[in-house]
C-alpha atoms as a printed R data frame, in Angstrom:
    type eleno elety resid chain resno       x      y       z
1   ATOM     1    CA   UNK     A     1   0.837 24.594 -12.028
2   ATOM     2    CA   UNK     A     2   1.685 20.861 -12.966
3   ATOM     3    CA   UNK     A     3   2.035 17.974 -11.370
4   ATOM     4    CA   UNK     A     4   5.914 18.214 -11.808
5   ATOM     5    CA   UNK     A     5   6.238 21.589 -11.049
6   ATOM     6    CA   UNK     A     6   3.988 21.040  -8.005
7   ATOM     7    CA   UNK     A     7   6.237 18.173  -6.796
8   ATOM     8    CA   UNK     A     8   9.302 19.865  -6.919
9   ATOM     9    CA   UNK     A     9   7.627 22.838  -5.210
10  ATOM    10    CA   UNK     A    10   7.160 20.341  -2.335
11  ATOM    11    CA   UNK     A    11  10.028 19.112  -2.021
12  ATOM    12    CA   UNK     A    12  12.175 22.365  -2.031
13  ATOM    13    CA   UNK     A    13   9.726 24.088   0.346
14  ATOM    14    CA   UNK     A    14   9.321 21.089   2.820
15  ATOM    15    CA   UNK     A    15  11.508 18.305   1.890
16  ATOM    16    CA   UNK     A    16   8.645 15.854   1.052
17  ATOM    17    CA   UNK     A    17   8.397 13.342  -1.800
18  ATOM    18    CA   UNK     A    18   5.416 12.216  -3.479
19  ATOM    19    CA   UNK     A    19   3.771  8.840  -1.817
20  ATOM    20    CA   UNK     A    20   1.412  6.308  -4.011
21  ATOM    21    CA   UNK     A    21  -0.680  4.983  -1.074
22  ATOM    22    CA   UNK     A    22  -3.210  2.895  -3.894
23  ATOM    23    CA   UNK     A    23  -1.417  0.257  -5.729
24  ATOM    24    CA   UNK     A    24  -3.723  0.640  -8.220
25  ATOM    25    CA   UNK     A    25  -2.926  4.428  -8.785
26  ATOM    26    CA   UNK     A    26  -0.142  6.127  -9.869
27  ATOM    27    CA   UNK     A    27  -1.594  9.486 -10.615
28  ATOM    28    CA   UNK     A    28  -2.950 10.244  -6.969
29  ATOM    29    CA   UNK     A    29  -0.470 10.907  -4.278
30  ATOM    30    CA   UNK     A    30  -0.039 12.710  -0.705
31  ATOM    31    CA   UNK     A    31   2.644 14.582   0.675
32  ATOM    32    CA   UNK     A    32   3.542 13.914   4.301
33  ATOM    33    CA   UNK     A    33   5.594 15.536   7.289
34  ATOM    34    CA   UNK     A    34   9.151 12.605   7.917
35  ATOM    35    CA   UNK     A    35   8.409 12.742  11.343
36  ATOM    36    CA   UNK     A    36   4.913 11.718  11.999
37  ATOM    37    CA   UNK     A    37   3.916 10.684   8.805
38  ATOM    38    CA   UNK     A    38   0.669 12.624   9.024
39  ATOM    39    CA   UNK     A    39  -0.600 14.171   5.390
40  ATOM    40    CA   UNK     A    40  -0.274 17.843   4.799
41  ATOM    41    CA   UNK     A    41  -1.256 17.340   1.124
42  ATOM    42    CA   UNK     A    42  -3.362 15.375  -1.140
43  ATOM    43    CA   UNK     A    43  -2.754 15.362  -5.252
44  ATOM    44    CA   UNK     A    44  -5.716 14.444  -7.227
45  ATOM    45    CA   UNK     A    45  -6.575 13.965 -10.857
46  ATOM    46    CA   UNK     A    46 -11.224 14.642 -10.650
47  ATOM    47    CA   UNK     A    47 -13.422 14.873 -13.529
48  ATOM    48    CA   UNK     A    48 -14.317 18.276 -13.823
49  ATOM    49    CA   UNK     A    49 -18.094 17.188 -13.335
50  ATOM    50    CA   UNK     A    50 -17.871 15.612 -10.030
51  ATOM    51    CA   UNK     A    51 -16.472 19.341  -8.685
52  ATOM    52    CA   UNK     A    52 -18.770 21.100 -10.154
53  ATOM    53    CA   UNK     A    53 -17.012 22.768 -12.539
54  ATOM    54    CA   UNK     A    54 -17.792 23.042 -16.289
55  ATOM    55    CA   UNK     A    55 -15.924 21.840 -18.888
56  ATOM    56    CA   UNK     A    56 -15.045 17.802 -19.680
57  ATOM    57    CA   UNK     A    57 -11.433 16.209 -18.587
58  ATOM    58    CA   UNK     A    58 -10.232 16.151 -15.180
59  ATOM    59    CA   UNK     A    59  -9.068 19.010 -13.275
60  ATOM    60    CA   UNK     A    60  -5.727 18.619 -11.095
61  ATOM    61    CA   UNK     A    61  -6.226 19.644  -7.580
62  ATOM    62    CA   UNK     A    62  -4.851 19.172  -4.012
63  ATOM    63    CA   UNK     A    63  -6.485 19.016  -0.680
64  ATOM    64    CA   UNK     A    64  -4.670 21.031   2.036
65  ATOM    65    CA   UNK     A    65  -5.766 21.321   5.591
66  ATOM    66    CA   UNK     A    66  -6.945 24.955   6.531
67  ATOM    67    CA   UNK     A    67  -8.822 24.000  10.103
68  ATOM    68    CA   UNK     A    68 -12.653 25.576  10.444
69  ATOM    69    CA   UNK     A    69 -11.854 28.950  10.988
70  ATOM    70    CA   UNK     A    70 -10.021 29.770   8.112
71  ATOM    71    CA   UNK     A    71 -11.794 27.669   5.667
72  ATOM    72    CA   UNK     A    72 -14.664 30.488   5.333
73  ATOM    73    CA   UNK     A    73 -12.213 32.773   4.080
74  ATOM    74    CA   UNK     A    74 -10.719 30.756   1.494
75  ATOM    75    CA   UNK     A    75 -13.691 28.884  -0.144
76  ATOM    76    CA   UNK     A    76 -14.851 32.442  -1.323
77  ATOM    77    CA   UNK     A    77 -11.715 32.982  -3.635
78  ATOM    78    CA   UNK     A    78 -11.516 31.658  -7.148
79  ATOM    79    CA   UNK     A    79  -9.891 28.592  -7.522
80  ATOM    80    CA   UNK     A    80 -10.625 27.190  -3.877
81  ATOM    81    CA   UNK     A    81 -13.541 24.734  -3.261
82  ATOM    82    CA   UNK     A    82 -14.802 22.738  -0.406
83  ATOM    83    CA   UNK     A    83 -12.586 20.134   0.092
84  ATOM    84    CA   UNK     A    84 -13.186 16.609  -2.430
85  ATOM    85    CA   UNK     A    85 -12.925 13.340  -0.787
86  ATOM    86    CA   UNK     A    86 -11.479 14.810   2.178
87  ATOM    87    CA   UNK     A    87 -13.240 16.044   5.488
88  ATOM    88    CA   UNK     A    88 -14.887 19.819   4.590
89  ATOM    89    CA   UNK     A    89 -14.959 21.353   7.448
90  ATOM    90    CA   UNK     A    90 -10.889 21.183   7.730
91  ATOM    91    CA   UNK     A    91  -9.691 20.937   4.368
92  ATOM    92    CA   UNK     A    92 -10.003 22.524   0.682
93  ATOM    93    CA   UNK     A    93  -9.456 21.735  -2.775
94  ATOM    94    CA   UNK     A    94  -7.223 23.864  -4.225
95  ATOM    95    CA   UNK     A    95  -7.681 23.794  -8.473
96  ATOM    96    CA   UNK     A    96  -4.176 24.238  -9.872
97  ATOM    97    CA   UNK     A    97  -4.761 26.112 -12.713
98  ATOM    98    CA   UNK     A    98  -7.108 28.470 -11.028
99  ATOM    99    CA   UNK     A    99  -5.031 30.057  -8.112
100 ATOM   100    CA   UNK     A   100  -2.493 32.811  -7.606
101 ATOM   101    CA   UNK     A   101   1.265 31.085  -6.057
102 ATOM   102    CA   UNK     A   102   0.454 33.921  -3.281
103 ATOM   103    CA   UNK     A   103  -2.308 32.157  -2.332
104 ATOM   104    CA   UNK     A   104  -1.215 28.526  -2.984
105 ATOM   105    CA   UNK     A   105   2.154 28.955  -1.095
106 ATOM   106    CA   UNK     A   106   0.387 30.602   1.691
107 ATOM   107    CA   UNK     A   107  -2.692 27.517   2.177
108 ATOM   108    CA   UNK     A   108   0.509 25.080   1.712
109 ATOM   109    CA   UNK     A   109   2.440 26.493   4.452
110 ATOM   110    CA   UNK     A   110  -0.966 26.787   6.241
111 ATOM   111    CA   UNK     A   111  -1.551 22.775   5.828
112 ATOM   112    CA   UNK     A   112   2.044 21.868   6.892
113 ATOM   113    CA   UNK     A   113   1.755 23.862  10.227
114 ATOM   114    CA   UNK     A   114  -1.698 22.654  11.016
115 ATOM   115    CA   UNK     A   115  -0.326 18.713  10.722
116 ATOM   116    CA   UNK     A   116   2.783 19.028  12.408
């Protein structure tokens, strides 16, 4: 999936536009609920390197919140790793050229109820 594609995912499935927090980033962005503003997702561009991954060039990935009980169950598939820059025992990193839409939809939906 690409950045594009995964924005206008977003915005179809929950009405949420694309925020640059960092004025000194345009490529990094979260996702948030309109009514309390809280983040539900987090788009980032990481050298393949600092996730652990092999290959050079950065990988495009997006933290979602999954809570402590489910997180167990996802960091076991391919594609899903604990979560980068963002607190691991709630979130993952979802790599988005490495996961099924089954699975993406579902941990999307998963962050946006978990935040509400």
């Amino acid at each position: 999936m690409t950045k594009p594609e995964l924005i206008d995912y977003i915005a179809n499935r929950f009405s949420a536009d694309p925020e640059y927090p960092w004025e000194d980033d345009q490529t990094d962005c979260v996702f948030r609920h309109g009514n309390n503003k809280k983040w539900f997702a987090l788009y980032m561009e990481v050298e393949r390197k600092r996730l652990g991954l092999e290959g050079s060039g950065a990988a495009s990935i997006l933290n979602v919140k999954t809570g402590p009980l489910l997180q167990g169950s996802y960091l076991g598939m391919q594609g899903i790793l604990p979560a980068y820059h963002m607190n691991k025992t709630n979130w993952v990193s979802i790599i988005l050229d490495a996961i099924d839409q089954k699975t993406f939809e579902e941990l999307l939906d998963i962050s946006s109820e978990l935040t509400k």
